[in-house]
C-alpha positions as CSV (number, residue, x, y, z in Angstrom):
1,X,0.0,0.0,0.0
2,X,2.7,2.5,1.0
3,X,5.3,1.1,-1.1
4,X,7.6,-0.9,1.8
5,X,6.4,-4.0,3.0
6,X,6.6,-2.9,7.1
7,X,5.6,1.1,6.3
8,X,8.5,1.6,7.8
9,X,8.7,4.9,5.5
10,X,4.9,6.2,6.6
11,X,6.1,5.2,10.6
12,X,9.4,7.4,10.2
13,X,7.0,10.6,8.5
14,X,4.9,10.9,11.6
15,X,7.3,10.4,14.7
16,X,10.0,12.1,16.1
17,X,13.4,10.8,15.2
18,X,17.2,11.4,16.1
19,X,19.0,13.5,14.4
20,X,22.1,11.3,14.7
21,X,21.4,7.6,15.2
22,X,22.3,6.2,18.7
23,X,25.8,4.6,19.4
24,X,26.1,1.4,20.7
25,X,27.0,2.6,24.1
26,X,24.2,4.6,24.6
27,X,21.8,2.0,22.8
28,X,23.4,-0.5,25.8
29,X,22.8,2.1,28.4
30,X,19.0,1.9,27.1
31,X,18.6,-1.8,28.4
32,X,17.8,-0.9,31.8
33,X,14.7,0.8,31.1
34,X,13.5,-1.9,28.4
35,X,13.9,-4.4,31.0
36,X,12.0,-2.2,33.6
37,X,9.0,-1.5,31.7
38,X,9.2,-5.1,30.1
39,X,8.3,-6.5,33.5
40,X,6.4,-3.7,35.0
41,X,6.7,0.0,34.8
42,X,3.3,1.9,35.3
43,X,1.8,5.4,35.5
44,X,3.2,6.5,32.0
45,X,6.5,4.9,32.7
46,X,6.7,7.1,36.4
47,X,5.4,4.7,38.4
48,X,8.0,1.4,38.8
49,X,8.4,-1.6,41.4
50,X,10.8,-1.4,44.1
51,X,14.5,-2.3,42.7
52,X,14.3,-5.8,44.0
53,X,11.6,-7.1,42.4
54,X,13.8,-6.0,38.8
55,X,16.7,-8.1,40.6
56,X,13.8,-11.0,40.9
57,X,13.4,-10.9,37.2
58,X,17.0,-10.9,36.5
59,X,18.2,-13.9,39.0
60,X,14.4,-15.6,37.2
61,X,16.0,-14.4,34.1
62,X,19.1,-16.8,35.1
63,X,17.8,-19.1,36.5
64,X,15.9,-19.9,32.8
65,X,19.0,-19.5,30.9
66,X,21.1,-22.4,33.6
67,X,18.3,-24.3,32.9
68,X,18.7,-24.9,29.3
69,X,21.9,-26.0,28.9
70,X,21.2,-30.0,30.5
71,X,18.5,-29.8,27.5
72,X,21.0,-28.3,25.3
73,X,23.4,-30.9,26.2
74,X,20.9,-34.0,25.8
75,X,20.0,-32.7,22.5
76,X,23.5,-32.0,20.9
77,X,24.7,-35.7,22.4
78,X,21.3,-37.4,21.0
79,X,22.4,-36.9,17.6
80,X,18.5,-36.2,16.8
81,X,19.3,-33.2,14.5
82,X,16.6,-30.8,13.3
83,X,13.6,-32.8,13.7
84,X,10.1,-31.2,13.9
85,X,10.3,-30.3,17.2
86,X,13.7,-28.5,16.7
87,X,12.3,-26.3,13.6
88,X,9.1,-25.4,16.1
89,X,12.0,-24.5,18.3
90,X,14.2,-22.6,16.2
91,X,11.3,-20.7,14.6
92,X,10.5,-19.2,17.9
93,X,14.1,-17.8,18.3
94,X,14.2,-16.4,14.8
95,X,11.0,-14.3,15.5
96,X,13.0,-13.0,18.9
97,X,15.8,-12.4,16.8
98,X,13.5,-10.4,14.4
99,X,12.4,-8.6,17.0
100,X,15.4,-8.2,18.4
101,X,17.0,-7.0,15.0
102,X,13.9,-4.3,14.9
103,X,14.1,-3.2,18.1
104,X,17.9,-2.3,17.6
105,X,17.3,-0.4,14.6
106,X,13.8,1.4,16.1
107,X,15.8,2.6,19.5
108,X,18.6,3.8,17.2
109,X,16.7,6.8,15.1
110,X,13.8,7.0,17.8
111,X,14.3,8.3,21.7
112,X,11.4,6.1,22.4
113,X,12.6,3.2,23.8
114,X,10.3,0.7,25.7
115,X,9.8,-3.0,27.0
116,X,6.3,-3.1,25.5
117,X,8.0,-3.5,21.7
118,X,8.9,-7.4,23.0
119,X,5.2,-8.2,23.5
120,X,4.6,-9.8,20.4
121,X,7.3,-12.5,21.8
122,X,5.8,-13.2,24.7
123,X,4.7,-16.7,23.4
124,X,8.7,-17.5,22.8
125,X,9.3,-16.0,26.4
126,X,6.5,-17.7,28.3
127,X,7.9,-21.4,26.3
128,X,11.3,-20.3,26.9
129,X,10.8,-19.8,30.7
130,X,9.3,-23.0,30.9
131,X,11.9,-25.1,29.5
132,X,14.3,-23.3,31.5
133,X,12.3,-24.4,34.5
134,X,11.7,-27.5,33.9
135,X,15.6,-28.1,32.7
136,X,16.4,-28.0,36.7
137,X,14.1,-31.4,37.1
138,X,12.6,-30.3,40.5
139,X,9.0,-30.3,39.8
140,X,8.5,-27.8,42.1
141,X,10.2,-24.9,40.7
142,X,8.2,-24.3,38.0
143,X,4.9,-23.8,39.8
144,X,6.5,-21.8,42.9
145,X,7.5,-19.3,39.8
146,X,4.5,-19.4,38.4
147,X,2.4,-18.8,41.9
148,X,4.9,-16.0,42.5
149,X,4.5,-14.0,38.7
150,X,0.7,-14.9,39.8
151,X,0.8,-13.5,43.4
152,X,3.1,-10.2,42.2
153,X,0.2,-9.5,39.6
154,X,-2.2,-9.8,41.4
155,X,-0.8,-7.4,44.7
156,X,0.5,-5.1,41.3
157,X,-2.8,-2.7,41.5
158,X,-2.9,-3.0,45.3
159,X,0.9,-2.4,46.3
160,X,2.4,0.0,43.5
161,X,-0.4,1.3,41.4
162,X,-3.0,2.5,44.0
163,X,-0.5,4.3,46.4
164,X,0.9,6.0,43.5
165,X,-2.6,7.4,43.2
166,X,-4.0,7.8,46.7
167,X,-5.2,11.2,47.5
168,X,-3.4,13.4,50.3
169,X,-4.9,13.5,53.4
170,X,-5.4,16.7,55.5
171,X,-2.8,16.7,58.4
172,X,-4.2,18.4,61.7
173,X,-1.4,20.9,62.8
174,X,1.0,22.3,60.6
175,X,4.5,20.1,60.6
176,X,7.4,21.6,62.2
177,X,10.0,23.1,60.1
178,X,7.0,25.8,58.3
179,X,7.0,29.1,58.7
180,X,3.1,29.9,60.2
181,X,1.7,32.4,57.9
182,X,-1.8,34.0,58.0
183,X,-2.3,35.1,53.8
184,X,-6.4,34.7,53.1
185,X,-6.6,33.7,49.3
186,X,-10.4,35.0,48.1
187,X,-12.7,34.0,50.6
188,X,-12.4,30.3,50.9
189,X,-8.8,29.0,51.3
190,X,-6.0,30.6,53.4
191,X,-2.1,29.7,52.8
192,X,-1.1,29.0,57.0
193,X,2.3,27.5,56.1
194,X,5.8,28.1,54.5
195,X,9.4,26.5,54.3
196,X,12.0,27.5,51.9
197,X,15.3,27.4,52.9
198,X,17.6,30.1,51.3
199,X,19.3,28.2,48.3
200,X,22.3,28.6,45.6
201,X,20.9,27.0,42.4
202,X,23.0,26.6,39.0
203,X,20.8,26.1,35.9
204,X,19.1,22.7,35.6
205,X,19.1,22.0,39.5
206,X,15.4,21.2,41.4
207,X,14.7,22.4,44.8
208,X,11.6,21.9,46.7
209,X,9.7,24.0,48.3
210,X,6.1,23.4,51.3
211,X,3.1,25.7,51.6
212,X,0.4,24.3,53.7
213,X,-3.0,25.5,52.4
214,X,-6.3,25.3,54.6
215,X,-10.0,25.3,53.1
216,X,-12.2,28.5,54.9
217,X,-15.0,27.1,53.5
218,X,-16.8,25.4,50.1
219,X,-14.7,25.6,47.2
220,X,-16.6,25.8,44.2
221,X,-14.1,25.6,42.0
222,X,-11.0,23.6,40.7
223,X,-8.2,26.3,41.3
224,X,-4.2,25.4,39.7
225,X,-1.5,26.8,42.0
226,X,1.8,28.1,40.9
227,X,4.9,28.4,42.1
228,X,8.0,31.0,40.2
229,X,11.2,31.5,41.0
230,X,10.6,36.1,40.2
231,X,14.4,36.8,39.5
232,X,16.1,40.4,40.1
233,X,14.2,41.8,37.4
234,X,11.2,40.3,38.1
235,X,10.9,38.2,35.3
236,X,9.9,34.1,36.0
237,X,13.4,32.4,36.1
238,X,11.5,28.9,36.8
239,X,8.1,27.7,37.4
240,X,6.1,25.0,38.3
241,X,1.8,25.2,37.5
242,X,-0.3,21.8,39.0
243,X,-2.9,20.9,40.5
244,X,-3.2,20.5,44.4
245,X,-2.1,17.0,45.1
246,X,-0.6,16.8,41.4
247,X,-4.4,16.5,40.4
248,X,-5.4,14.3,43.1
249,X,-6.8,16.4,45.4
250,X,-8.5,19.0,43.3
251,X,-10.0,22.2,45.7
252,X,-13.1,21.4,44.9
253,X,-13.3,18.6,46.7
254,X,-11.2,20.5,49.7
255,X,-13.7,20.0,53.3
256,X,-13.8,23.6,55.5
257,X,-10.9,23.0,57.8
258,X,-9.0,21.0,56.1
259,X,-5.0,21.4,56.3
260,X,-3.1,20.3,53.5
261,X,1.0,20.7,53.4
262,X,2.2,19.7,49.5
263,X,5.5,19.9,48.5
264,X,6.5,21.5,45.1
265,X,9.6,20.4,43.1
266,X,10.8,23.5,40.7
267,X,13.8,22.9,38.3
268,X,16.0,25.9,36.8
269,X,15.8,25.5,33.4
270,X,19.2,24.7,31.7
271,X,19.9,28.0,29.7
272,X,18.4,30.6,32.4
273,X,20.4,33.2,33.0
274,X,23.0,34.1,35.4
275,X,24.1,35.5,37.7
276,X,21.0,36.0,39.5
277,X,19.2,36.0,42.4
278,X,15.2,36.6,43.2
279,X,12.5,35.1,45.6
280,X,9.7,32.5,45.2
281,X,6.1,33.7,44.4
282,X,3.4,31.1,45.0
283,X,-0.8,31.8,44.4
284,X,-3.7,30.6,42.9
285,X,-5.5,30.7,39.8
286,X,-8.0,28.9,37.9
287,X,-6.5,27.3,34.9
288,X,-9.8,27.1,32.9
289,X,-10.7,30.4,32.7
290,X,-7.3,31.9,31.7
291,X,-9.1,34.8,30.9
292,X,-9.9,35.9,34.7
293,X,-7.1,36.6,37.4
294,X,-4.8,35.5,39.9
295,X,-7.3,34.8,43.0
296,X,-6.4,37.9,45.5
297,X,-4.3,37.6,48.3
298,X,-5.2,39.5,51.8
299,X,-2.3,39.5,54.5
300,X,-3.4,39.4,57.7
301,X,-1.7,42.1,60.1
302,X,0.4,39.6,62.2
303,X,2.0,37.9,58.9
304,X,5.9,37.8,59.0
305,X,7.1,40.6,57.6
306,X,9.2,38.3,55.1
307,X,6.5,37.4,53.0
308,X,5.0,40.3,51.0
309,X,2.2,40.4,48.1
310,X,3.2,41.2,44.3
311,X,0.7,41.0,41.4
312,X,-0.9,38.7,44.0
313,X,1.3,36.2,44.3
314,X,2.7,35.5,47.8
315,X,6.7,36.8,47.6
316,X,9.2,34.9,50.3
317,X,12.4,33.1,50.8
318,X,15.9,33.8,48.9
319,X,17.6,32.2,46.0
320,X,21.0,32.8,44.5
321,X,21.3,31.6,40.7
322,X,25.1,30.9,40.1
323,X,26.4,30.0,36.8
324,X,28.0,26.4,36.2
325,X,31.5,26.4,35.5
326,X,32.6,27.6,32.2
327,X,34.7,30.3,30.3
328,X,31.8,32.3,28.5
329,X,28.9,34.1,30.2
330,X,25.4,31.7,30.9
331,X,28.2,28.4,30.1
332,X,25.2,26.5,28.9
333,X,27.2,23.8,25.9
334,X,24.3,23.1,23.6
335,X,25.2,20.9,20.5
336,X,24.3,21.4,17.5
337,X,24.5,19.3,14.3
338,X,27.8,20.1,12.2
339,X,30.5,20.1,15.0
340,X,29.0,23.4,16.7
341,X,28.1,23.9,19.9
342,X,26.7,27.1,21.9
343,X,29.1,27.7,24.8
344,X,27.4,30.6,26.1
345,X,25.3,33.4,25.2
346,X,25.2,37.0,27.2
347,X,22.2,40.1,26.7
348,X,22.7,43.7,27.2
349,X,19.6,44.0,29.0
350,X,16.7,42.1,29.6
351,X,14.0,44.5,30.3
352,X,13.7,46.8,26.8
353,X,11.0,48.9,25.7
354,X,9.6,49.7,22.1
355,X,12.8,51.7,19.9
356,X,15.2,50.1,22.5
357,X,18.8,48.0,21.2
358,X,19.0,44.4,22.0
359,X,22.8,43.3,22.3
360,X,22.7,39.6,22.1
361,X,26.6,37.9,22.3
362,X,26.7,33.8,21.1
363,X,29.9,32.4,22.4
364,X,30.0,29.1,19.7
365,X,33.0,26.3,19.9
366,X,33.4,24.1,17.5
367,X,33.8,20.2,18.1
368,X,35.5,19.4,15.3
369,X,36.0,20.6,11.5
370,X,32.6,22.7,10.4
371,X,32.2,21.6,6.6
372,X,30.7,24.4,6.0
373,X,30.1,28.3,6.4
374,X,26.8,28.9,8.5
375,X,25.0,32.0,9.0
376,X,23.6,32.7,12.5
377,X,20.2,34.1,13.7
378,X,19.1,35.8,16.8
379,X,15.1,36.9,16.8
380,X,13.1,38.3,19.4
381,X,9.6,35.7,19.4
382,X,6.7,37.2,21.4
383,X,4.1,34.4,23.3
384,X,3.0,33.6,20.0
385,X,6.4,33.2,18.3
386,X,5.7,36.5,16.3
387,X,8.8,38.4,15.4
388,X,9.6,41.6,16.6
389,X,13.1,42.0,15.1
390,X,16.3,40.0,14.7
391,X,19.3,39.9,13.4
392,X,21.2,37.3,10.6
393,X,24.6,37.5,9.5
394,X,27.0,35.2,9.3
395,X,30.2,34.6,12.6
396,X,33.9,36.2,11.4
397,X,35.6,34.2,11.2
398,X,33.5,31.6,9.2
399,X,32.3,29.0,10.5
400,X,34.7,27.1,8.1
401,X,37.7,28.4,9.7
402,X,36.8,27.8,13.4
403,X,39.4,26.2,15.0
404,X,38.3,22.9,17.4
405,X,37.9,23.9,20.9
406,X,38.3,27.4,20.9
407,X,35.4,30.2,21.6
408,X,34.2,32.5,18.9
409,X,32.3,35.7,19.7
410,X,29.6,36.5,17.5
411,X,27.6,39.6,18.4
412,X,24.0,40.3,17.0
413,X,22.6,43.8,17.5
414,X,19.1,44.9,16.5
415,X,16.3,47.6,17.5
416,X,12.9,47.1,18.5
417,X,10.1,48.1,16.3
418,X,8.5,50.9,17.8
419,X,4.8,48.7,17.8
420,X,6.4,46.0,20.0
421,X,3.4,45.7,22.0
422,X,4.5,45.0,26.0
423,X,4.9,41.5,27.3
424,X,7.0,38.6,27.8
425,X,9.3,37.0,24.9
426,X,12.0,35.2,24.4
427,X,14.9,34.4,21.6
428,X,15.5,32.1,19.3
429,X,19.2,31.5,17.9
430,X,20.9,28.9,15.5
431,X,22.4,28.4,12.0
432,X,21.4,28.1,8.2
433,X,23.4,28.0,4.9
434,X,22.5,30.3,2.6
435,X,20.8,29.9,0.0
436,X,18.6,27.4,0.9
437,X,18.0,28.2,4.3
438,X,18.5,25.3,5.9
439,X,19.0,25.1,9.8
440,X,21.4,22.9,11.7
441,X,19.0,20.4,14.5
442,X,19.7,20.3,18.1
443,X,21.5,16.8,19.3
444,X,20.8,17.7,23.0
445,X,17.7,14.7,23.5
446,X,17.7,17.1,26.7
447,X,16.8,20.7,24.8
448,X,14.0,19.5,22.6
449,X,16.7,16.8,20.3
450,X,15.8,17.6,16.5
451,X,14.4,21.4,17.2
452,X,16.3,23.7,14.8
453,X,16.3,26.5,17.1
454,X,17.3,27.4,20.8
455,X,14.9,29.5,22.9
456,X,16.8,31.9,25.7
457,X,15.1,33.8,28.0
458,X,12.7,35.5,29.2
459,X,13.1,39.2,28.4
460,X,10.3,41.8,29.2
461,X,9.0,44.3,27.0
462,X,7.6,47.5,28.4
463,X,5.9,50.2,27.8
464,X,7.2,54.1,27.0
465,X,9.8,55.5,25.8
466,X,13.5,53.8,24.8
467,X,16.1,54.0,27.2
């Protein structure tokens, strides 16, 4: 129908692929997640068994394999050759082998690696098991294994999966270790609680952070909180939005007096920018009507006077953003296709205003010989990845003549259009060749692998006049 027997050419149009094919290594390093979510891994591949029961599998696993060599033996000394039970045999380990073969080549141009792509072997696995088994001649192995894969299935949506989704429960005084708060959000919930240690961060490191929330009464509606790290300049530097209880316990279902103490788990994103600093803001909002408003926060006269209201969101605690270790500005070493790779990057400013200059500085590093002369882009993308000016010329010296492992400054300058309307944006950089425009990929599976662009920021656009 599509012209290849296995569509093989329709499957690779409509997923996303590497842009360089997996090496060996890295395909072997794959192996322990196959075998995890062969034998069990749940929740969207989040939710697995404890690490022993994988070690179960694996001593199973050999166990099976010891067990087939007396058979082996028997068979090679019988001198029966390849009789009809032999080709039954050998046609099971050919279709593993197929599989095998296809798995190899899938996980190669595909980051999307998983156990599930050996089902259609389970009839070879389930007849290989048992001849291992039975290969030990104590007639009660096999059915102690089987009882046990029975038993462990069976306790499966009990023991691992239900936890995993069991609703918080209230607690009736706030844990130690909070800071008591008294910040009314609306009319019905209250935030009593805080703890946020003061922390140094570098880009790409989690911390967690606690607010205990109480219900004042009814909720009526399903309310998303959300927690930002508000840098120096008060622009968002990281953010988490959720649900309370990670969608387990929505507010509507929140009983009048009920205290509930979630922990929140924000990550700096790789690229943001440093040095820095700022504070944690954390609120409310309802997520389906994005139209309406942060819920209002009221505090309450005997508050701390370290926690202070901003665009109401609830401002506390200290973070310090440090930069990782590096010899450019924001050291941040995102590959690109071609032997380049983005060392760092540096603005001017970060707040602008319409008519305002933009100053954006790529520190690039080549990896090995570039083959050929690139020209580099920096745009300014509003929400909606609109434009509002850029600028594309190509690095000096040429890409060409970049020299392995040394740092080449390439400086893009460019006004704003005096209609750039105020709000948040962002940047987008990489590299084409002229003239047919086309862009070098990302090879970073952890920055959007196969993108041919790199967002930075954000930056802020305000309004009046150019400074």
């Amino acid at each position: 129908m599509y012209g290849d027997l296995l569509a093989w050419n329709v499957w690779e149009a409509n997923i996303p692929l590497r842009v360089e094919p997996l090496s060996w290594r890295g395909l072997l390093a794959e192996l322990g997640s196959v075998e995890r979510s062969f034998w069990g891994l749940f929740g969207w591949m989040t939710v697995p068994y404890p690490p022993w029961v994988y070690a179960g599998f694996r001593a199973l696993l050999g166990l099976v394999v010891i067990g087939w060599l007396p058979g082996l033996v028997r068979w090679l000394h019988g001198g029966r050759g390849l009789d009809r039970l032999a080709w039954a045999g050998a046609l099971l380990v050919i279709w593993l082998a197929l599989l095998t073969v296809a798995w190899v080549r899938f996980t190669r141009i595909s980051p999307a690696s998983q156990g599930r792509l050996f089902f259609p072997a389970m009839p070879t696995v389930a007849l290989g098991l048992a001849l291992g088994l039975g290969g030990w001649r104590i007639w009660t192995l096999g059915p102690l294994v089987m009882g046990g894969l029975l038993l462990l299935s069976s306790a499966t949506p009990f023991w691992i999966i239900a936890p995993a989704y069991r609703a918080p429960t209230p607690v009736a005084t706030l844990p130690a270790g909070l800071t008591a708060v008294n910040v009314q959000v609306d009319d019905a919930i209250a935030l009593r609680g805080l703890a946020a240690a003061p922390v140094t961060l570098t880009p790409g490191a989690s911390t967690t952070i606690t607010v205990a929330w109480q219900a004042l009464g009814p909720v009526d509606r399903d309310y998303s909180v959300f927690v930002h790290l508000v840098d120096v300049d008060g622009l968002v530097a990281a953010q988490l939005d959720t649900m309370p209880g990670g969608g387990l316990a929505p507010t509507s279902q929140w009983q009048p007096g009920d205290l509930r103490v979630e922990g929140y788990t924000v990550t700096l994103p790789p690229t943001a920018y440093t040095p820095n600093g700022g504070q944690w803001g954390v609120g409310l909002y309802d997520a389906y009507r994005p139209d309406t408003p942060r819920l209002p926060l009221t505090l309450a006269a005997n508050t701390s006077p370290d926690v202070t209201v901003v665009d109401n969101a609830l401002r506390f605690g200290q973070v310090t953003i440090v930069p990782p270790p590096g010899e450019t500005p924001n050291p941040i070493d995102v590959a690109f296709a071609g032997n380049v790779t983005l060392a760092g990057y540096a603005f001017n400013r970060r707040r602008l205003h319409p008519g305002d200059t933009l100053e954006v500085t790529l520190y690039w590093r080549a990896r090995g010989p570039v083959a050929a002369d690139y020209t580099t882009f920096v745009h300014l993308l509003d929400a909606d990845f609109a434009m509002f000016g850029g600028s594309d010329s190509p690095p000096d010296p040429p890409t060409s003549a970049w020299v392995p492992g040394e740092i080449v400054e390439d400086r893009h300058t460019f006004t704003l259009p005096p209609d750039t309307p105020p709000g948040s944006y962002q940047i987008e950089l990489g590299l084409y060749t002229q003239p047919d425009f086309d862009r070098l990929t990302l090879l970073d599976p952890g920055r959007a692998e196969g993108a041919d662009r790199l967002l930075l920021g954000p930056l802020e656009v305000g309004t009046g006049a150019p400074e």
